[in-house]
C-alpha positions in Angstrom: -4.4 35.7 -2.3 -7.5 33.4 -2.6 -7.1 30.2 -0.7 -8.6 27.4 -2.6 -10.4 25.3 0.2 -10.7 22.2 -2.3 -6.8 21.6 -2.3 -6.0 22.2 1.6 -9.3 19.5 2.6 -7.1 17.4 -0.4 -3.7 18.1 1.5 -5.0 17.3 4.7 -6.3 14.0 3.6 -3.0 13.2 2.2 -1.5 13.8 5.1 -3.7 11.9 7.3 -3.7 8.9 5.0 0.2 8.9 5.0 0.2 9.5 8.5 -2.5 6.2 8.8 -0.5 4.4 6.8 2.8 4.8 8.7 1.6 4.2 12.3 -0.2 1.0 11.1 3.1 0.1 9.2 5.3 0.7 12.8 2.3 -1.0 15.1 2.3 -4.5 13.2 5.5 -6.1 12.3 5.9 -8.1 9.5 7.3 -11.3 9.5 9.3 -10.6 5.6 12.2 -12.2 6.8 11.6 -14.1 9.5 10.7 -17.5 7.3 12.8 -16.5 4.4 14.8 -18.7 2.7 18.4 -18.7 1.5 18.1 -18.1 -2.9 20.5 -21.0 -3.0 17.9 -23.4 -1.1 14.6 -22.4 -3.2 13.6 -25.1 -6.3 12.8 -23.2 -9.0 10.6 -26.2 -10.4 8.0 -25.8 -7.4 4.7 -24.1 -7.9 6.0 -20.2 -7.0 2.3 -19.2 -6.9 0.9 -21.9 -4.3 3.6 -20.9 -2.1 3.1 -17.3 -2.2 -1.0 -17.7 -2.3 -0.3 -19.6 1.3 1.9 -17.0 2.5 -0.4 -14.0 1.9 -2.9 -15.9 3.5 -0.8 -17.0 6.4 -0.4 -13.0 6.9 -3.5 -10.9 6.1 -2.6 -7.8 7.2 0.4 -7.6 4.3 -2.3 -8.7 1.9 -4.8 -6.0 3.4 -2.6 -3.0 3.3 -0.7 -4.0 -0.2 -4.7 -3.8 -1.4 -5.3 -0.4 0.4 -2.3 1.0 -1.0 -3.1 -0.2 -4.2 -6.8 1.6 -3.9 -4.6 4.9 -2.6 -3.2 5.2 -5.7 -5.8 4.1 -7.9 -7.8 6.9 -5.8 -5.1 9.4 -6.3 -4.3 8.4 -9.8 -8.6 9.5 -10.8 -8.1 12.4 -8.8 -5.0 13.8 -11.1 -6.7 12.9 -14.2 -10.0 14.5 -13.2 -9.1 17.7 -11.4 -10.4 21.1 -12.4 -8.8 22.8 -14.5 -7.8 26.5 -13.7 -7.7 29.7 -15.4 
């Protein structure tokens, strides 16, 4: 059997991005709940995206790894659609 060196470099990346990803995630704590309000206390009239503007700002690194997993995907999305094709 012919091992195909493209998909094991491609498996090992995955691996090492989800690998990444998780001890960044357990290193930094997020602060989700700390500040959160009870649903019953929250105006619905306020400006929702002021408030959530200031909070992503207020914590980057949420904002920074929602954007890198966003760019994961995206990544991994274009790599699905243009894979070669095997016969």
């Amino acid at each position: 059997m012919k091992v195909d060196y493209l998909q094991v470099i491609g498996v090992i990346f995955a691996v090492a991005a989800v690998v990444a990803a998780l001890t960044i995630i357990a290193e930094r704590g997020f602060p989700l709940f700390k500040y959160a309000e009870p649903r019953a206390l929250i105006n619905v009239g306020e400006d929702v995206g002021e408030r959530s503007g200031i909070f992503l700002w207020k914590n980057r690194s949420l904002d920074l790894i929602i954007q890198a997993f966003v760019l994961l995907a995206s990544a991994i999305g274009c790599v699905a659609l243009f894979r070669a094709e095997r016969w």
